[in-house]
N, C-alpha and C positions, 0 to 999 in steps of 0.2 A: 149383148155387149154395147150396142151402140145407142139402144133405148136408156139405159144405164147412164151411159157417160151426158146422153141428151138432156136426163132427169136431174144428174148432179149439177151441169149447169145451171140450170132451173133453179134449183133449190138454193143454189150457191151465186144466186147473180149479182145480189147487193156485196156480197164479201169479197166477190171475184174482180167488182169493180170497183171497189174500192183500194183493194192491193194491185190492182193495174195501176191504178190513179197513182200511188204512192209511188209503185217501182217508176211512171213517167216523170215525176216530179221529182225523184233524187237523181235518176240521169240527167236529166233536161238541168236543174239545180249543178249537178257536181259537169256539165260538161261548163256550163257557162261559168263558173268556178276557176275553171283550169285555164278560159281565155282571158280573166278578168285577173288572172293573180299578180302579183304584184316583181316586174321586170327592170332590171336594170335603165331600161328606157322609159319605164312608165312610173317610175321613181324618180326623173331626172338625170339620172345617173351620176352627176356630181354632187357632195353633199359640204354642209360647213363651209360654205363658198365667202362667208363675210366675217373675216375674225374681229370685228364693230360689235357684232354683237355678241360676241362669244362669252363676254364677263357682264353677265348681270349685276344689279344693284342690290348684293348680298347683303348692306347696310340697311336697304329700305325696309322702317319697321312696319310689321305684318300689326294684327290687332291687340291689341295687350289689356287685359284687365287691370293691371294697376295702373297702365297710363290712364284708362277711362277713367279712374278715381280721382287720378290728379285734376285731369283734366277739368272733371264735374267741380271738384272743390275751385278749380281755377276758374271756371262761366260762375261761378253763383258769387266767389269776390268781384268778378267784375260791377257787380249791382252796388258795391260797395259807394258811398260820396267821395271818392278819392280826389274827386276835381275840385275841390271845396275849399278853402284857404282863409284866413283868420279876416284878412282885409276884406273878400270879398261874402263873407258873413254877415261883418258889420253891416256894410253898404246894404247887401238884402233888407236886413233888421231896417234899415232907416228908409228904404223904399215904404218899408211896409207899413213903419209908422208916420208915414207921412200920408197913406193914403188913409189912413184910417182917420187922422187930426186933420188932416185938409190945411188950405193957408198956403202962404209962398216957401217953394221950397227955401229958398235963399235966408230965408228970418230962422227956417225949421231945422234945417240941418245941423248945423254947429251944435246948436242946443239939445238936439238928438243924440248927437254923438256925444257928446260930452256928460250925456245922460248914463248912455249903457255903458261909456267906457268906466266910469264910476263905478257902475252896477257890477260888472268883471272884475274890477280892484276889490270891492269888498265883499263878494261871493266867492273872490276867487276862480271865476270862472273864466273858463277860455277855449274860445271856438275849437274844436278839431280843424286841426291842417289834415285834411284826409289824404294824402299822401307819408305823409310819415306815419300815422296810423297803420295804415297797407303794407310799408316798409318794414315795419314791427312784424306784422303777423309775419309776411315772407319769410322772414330772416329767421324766425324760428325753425320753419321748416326746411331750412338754408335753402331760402331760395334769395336770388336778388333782385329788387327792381330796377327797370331798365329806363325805364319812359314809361308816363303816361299819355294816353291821348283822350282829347275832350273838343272835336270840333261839331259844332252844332249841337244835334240830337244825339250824336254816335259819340259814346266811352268806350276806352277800353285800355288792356296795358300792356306789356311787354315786361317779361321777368328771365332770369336765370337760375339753373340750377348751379351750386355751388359747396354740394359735399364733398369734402375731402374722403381720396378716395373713388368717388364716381366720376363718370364722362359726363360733363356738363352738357347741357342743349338748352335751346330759346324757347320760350313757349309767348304768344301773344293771344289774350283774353278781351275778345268783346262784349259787352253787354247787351242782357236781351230788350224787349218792349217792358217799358216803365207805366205808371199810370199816369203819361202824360199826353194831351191831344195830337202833340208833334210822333212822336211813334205810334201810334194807332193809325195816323194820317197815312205815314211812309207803309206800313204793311195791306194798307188797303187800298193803295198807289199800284194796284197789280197791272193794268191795260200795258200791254209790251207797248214800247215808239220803236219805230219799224229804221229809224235814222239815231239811234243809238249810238251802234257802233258801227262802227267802219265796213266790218262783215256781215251783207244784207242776207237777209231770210232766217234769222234768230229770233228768238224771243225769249226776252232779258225782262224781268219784275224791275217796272221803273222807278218806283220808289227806293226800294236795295241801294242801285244802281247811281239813284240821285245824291244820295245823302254817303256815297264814297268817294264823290267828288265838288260838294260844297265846300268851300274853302272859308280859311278863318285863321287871325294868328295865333301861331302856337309857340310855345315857350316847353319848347323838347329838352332836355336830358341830355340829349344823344347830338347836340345841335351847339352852335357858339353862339348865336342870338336868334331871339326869334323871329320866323318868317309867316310867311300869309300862305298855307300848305291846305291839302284835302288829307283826306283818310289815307288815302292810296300814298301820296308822297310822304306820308309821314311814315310809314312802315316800311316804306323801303330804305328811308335814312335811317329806319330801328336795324333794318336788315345789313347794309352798308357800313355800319358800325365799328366800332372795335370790340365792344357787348358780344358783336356776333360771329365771331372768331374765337381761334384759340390754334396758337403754334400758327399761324397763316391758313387756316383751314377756317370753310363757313363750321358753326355748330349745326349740328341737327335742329330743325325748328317743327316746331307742331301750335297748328290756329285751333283754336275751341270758341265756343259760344253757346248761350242757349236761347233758341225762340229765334227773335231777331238777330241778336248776337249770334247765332249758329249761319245763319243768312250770309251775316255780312262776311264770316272767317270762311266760308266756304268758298266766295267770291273774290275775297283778297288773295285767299289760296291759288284759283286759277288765274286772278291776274299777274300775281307778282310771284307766286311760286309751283310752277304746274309739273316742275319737276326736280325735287331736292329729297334728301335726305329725311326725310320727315314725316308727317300725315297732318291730318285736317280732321278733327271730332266734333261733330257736332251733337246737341242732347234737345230733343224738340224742336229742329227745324222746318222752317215751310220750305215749300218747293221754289225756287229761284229762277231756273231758264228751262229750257227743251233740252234737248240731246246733242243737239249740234255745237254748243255754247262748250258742252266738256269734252267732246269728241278726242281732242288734242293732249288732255289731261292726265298726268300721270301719277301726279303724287296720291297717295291713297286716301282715301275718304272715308271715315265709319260714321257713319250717321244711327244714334243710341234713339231708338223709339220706346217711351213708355209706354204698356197697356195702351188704354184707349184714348190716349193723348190725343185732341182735337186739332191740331196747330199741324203738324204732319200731314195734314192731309188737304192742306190747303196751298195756293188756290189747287182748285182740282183738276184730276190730272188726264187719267187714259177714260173717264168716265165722262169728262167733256167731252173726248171726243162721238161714244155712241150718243150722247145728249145730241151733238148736229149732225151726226146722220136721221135722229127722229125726226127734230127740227126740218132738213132737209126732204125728206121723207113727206111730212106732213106739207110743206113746199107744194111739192108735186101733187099730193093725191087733191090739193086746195087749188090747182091752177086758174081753173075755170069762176071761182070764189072772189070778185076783187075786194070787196070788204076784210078778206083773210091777208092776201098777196101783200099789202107794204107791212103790216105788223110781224107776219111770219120775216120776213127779207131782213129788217129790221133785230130781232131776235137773233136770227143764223148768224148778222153782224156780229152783234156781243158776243153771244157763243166761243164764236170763230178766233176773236180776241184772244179768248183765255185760255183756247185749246192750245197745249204742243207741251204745255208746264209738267214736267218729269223730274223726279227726284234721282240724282246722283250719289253713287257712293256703296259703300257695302252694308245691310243692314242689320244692328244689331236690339234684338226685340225682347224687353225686359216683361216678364209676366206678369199678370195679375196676383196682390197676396189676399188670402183673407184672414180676416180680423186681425190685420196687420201682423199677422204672421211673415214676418220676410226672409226668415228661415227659408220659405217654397218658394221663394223667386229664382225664377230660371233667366238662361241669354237662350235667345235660342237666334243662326244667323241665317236669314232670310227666309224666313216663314211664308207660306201661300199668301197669295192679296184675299185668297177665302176665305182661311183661317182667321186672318186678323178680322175681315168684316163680320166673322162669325162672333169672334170672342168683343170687339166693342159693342156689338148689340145684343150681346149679353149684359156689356157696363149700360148700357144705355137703359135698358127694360130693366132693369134693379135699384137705377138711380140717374135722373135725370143731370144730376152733375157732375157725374162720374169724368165726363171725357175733360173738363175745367181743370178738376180735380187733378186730372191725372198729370197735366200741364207744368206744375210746379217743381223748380229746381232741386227743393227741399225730399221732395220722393225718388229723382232719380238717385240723389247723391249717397240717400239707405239702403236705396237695392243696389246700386255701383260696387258699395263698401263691403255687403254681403255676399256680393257674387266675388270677388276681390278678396278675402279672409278667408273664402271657402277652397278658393282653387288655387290659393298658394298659402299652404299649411307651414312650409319653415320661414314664411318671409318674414 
């Protein structure tokens, strides 16, 4: 009998210790269970202790497919010449042909002008005023213009909706980088200044930042005469308004832009609007500050990434940062090296620069189609950082201009329209 029960041990030791194991581990598990559950005092015991917060902002809009469509058709008008004006055409035209004929201006001008004005009387031609152009298209789609803004490098507008019938809101449209040297300048102005702002240990893209407070006079809309304003002051006399009202209530406002213009609306958004009624869309934008810069931020942000859009990903972001740990790294195992020591130090500097740049907002990641099938373009909201590096260096090994390519207003605003006509069947 006892040989017996000796044997089945034996035979049974791995089975026997393993259902030991188990039964210790659901005691041991359900006793700590029973001290850990959840008690009037380990709850708090008072609850809803702040009726402040008890009414959320049930208006604040969530993501919307047909706003992105608006929104996209509203960044690719902003490229529009709306700032352009009959007088100020001419003048161009006579800058230009006076550098070409050379001679004093003073003999050249009159004669110039009285040239092409000729020329306009009997071709009949006549500069676009690019704002009543812009007013036109609007107003088809009953929307209203409100103001334009043009200081410096930075356009952009300010419109209303105005169907009868619908709840009006604001929308303000910047534009992106042009092919012009001064926007190439400001996007590649990335080195944070550490005396920016007032709140030290941020880092703010200086360029952005620059050209939202260069100042110029403007001849607002929204304004009695014009003043010597920036980007920032002018939008908030857009916002200040009567435009921006309705019954004494603000309208809902939503900023859009793409490339730079997505930059700049992201930025005006958290200066002048971090918490309304409204969102911020951006369609190809770069990275603008660190984390700490939106920490406070509450109006929502969707940031529309195309495929392997290259603009998105700059400057770079959490990939700087293991760049200066290598850098750092390589530091150390070089100490005893002084021909390495001030070049590495040196490096780590710039590095160090660029690192903390994080893209804010919620993302929303338009597919790849092929042979322009866009029927298969998908949203998809916040995709892996693996996925996407997986699926651009797919763009990238099939076609070296793929990520350029993908850049353009023109492509988001087809897959916008198709994701948009798909998912609201009775609109």
């Amino acid at each position: 009998m006892v040989d017996g029960i000796i044997n089945y041990l034996t035979e049974h030791l791995f089975m026997d210790a393993a259902v030991a194991g188990l039964v210790v581990t659901l005691v041991t598990t359900g006793v700590k269970a029973y001290f850990r559950r959840p008690t009037k005092t380990s709850q708090g015991g008072v609850f809803l202790t702040k009726p402040e917060l008890l009414t959320p902002p049930a208006q604040r809009p969530a993501y919307s497919d047909r706003m992105a469509y608006i929104l996209a058709e509203m960044s690719a008008l902003a490229y529009f010449k709306f700032e352009g004006d009959e007088d100020g055409a001419l003048q161009q035209a006579i800058e230009k042909l006076r550098r070409l004929l050379g001679g004093d201006a003073g003999q050249l001008d009159e004669k110039i002008g009285e040239l092409l004005v000729e020329l306009q009387d009997q071709l009949l031609f006549k500069p676009l005023d690019g704002s009543d152009v812009l007013t036109e298209i609007l107003k088809r789609a009953d929307f209203e213009l409100v103001d334009t803004i043009a200081i410096g490098s930075t356009q952009g507008f300010a419109c209303k909706r105005v169907k009868e019938g619908e709840a009006p809101y604001l929308l303000i449209s910047f534009r992106g980088t042009e092919k012009v040297l001064e926007d190439w300048l400001t996007d590649a102005d990335a080195v944070p200044d550490p005396d920016i702002l007032e709140e030290k240990g941020i880092k703010l893209h200086k360029g952005f930042w620059k050209v939202l407070h260069d100042k110029a006079e403007v001849k607002s809309k929204v304004k009695a005469e014009a003043e010597v304003l920036n980007v920032l002051e002018q939008v908030q006399a857009i916002l200040d308004s009567d435009a921006a009202q309705e019954n004494g209530q603000k309208l809902p406002c939503y900023f859009t832009g793409h490339s730079l213009g997505g930059a700049l609306a992201l930025l005006v958004t958290r200066e002048l609007a971090p918490d309304i009624n409204g969102a911020c869309y951006t369609f190809g934008a770069p990275r603008v500050a660190d984390y700490q810069y939106f920490c406070n931020m509450k109006t929502p942000v969707y940031r529309v990434v195309n495929s392997s859009d290259i603009v998105p990903r700059v400057p770079p972001g959490a990939g700087m940062g293991l760049l200066l740990k290598l850098v750092q790294g390589a530091s150390w195992l070089t100490q005893f090296i002084p021909q390495a020591k001030k070049p590495l130090a040196e490096l780590e500097k710039k590095v160090d620069q660029l690192n903390g740049y994080r893209h804010h907002g919620d993302q929303r990641y338009l597919t790849d189609v092929k042979n322009s099938d866009f029927g298969s373009v998908q949203l998809l909201s916040n995709p892996p950082a693996i996925d996407r590096i997986w699926w651009m260096w797919q763009h990238v090994r099939k076609s070296f201009n793929e990520p350029v390519k993908s850049h353009g207003m023109a492509i988001y605003r087809r897959k916008l329209l198709e994701i948009a006509v798909r998912r609201n069947p009775g609109a």
